[in-house]
N, C-alpha and C positions, 0 to 999 in steps of 0.2 A: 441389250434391248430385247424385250418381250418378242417373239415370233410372228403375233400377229397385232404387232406396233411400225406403221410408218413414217410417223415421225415423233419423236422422245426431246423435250422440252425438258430444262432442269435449272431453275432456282435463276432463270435467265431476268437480266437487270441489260437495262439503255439507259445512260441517260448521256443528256447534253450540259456540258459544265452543271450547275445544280439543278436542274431540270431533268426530271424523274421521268421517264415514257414509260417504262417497264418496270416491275417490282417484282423478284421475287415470283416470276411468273412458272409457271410446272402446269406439263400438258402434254398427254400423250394423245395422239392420235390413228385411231384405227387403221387399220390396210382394209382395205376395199370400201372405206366410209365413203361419206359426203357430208363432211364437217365441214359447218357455218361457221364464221365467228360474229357474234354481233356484238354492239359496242356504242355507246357514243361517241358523238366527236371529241377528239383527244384520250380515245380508250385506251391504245395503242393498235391495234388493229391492222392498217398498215407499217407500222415498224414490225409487228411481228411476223407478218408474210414476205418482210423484204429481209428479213434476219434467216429465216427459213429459207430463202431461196436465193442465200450467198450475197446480196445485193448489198446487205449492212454488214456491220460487225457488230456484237452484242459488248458490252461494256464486262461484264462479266456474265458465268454461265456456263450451258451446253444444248446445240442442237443437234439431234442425229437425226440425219434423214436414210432410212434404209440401211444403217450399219453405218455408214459417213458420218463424223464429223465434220459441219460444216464450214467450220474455221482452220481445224488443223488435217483434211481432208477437201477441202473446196473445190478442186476439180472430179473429184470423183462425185462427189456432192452431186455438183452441178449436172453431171450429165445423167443425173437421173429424175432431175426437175422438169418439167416446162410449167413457164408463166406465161400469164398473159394476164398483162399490169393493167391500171385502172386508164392512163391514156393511151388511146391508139398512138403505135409507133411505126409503122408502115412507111416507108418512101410512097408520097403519094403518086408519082411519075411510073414506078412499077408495075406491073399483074401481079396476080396472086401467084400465078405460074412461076415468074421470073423471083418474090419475095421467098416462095417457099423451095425453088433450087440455090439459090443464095444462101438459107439456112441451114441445107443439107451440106453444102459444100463449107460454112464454117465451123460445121461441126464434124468434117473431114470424115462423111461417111462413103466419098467415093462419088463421081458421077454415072455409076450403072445404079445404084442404091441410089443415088438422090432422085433420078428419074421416076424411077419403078415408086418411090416414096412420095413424091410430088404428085403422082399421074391416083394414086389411094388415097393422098387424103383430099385431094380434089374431087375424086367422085363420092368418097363416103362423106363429104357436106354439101354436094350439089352444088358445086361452083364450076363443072365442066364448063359452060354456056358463057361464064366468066373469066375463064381462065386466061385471056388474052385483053383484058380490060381494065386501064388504069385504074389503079385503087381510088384514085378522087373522085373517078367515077359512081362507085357501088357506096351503096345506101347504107347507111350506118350499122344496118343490122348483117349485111353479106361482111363488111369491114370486120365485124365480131367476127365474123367466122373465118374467116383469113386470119384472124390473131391466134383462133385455138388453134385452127391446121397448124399455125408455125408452132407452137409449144408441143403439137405432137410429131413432129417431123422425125426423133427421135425417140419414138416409142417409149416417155417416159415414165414413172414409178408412180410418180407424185405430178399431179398438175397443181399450181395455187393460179387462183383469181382471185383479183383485186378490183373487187366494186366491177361485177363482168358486164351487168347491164346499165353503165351511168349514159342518161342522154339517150337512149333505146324508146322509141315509140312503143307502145303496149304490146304491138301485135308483133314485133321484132325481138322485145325482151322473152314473150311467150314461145317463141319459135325456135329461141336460145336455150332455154327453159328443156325444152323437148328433147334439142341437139345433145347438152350435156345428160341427160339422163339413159338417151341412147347409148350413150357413148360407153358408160358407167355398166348396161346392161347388157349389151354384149361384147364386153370386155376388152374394149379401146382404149379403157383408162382405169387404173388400179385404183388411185384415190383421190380425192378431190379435195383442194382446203379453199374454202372461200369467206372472201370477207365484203360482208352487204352490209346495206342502213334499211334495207326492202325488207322488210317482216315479209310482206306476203310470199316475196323470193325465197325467202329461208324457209317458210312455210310449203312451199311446193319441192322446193332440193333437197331438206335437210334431212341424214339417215341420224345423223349425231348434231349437237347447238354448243359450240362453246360461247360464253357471254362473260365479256370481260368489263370490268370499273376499275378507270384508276391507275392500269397497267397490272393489273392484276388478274387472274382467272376468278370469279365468283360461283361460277355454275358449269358442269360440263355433263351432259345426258343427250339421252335421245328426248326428242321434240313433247314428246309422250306423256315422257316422266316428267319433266320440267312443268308442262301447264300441271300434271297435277301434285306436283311441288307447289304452286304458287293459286293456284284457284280450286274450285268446286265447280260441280257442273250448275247452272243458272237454270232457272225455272221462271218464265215473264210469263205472267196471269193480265190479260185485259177485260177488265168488267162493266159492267154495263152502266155504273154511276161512280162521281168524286165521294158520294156518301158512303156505298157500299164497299171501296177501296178504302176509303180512312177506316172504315168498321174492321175489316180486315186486319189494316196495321196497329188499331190500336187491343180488339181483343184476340188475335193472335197469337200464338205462344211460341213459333217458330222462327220467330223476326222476319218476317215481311218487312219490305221496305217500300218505300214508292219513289217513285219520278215527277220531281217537281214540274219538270215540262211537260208529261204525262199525266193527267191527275187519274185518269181510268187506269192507269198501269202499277200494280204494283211488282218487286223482285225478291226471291229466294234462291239463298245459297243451297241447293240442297244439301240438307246436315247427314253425317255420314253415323252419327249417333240414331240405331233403329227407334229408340223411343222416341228421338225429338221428328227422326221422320215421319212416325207414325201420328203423332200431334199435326205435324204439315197437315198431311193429309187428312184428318181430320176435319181440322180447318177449313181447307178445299172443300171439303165437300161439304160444308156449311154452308157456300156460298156458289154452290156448283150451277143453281139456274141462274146466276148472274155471270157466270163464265160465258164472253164472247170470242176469247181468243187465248191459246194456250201456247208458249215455246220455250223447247229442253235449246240451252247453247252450252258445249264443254268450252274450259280456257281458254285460249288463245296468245298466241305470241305476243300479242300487246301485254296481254295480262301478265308473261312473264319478261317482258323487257322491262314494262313501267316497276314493278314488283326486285326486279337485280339488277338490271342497268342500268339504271336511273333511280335506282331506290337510294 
């Protein structure tokens, strides 16, 4: 496995009697990313994070996490995991205190280390004030955070989340949002794999996008490259009449488009060919006193979900 690979996917296949989840899947995953995976429903998505973190067995294949084989290595595997699954698993009668010395102690690292390790990751998510408070108690979004302290209890290699913010009020998903990226930046957590249906979550997390259809991988880059894989940057002209917009679309030579709901709006892909650019603009400026309103938008992760995972 590549040096700065942590985790190496290969030719990996699930299925359930003739029920295909996975095909054929191959995916490497950076060491120090923060790889999304997105996906529709039934992409595989959760079988692949639960294949990667020991939970399944793949039908056929290979997953290495960190030099591990996850099937023919599974303990060593494991202990350089932590997850934290799409439902809260928490004894709710517990504290966080109590769930994350319980974790330390079944992963037999000692009660002088479980302590000194409970007492760190309690203060690096600001749950001191909590520490002693039934988990049924604290708000959906403190309960998040008690899930990641327990994945990190053992200072692991690879964290996976599955769907981290489902059921998260806005300002508790955002708060999440912040914590993991902390975490990522001063070097609390090596790599990140996560699997969302949030475009906008992917869009604020993601260093790398895998995007699977099918059981399949379709696309795997940075956020970057993929919208401009799949779009052009958008140019929305609003003009001052339905007349002077249809004039526009119709003697144009750069394909203007318009918005039927819109009739003052028309849009351009900007063309990356300089002559037909030069035509645009042109154009524009034919109709430049009738400009009321002008907006440049680059792709967007809609642009490339609708366009790969769902195309």
């Amino acid at each position: 496995m590549p040096e700065h690979t942590s985790v190496s996917v290969t030719d990996l296949r699930k299925s359930y009697g003739k029920r295909t989840v996975l095909d054929s899947l191959s995916l490497q995953v950076r060491r120090g990313s923060r790889t999304v995976v997105l996906g529709p429903n039934g992409a595989g998505k959760s079988t692949l994070l639960e294949i990667v973190s020991t939970l399944r067995a793949p039908t056929s294949g290979t997953v290495v996490v960190e030099g591990h084989d996850v099937v023919t290595h599974t303990r060593q595997a494991r202990r350089l995991i932590g997850l934290v699954p799409q439902a809260n698993a928490l004894d709710p009668l517990a504290t966080p205190r109590e769930v994350l010395d319980f974790q330390g102690t079944v992963l037999g690292l000692g009660a002088r280390t479980t302590r000194r390790r409970s007492h760190e990751l309690l203060e690096l998510f600001g749950l001191g004030e909590h520490r002693n408070t039934r988990v049924s108690k604290l708000s959906g979004g403190t309960r998040r955070k008690v899930d990641l302290a327990v994945a990190l209890v053992d200072s692991p290699s690879l964290v996976v989340l599955d769907e981290p913010t489902t059921g998260l009020d806005p300002l508790a998903r955002m708060d999440l949002w912040r914590e993991l990226e902390r975490l990522t930046s001063e070097g609390e957590v090596g790599t990140l794999l996560i699997s969302t249906q949030d475009l906008h979550e992917a869009e604020v997390l993601a260093s790398d996008i895998v995007v699977l259809r099918e059981g399949t991988v379709v696309a795997h880059d940075t956020p970057d490259a993929l919208k401009n894989l799949v779009g052009e940057r958008t140019l929305t002209l609003t003009l001052d009449s339905p007349e002077t917009t249809d004039g526009l679309v119709e003697t144009g030579r750069a394909g203007f488009r318009t918005e039927p709901e819109h009739p003052t709006t028309v849009r351009l892909a900007l063309p990356r060919d300089p002559a037909v650019l030069r035509a645009a603009l042109d154009d524009i400026g034919a109709v430049a006193a009738s400009v009321e309103g002008m907006r440049l938008a680059d792709p967007s992760l809609d642009d490339v979900f609708a366009a790969l995972a769902a195309g």
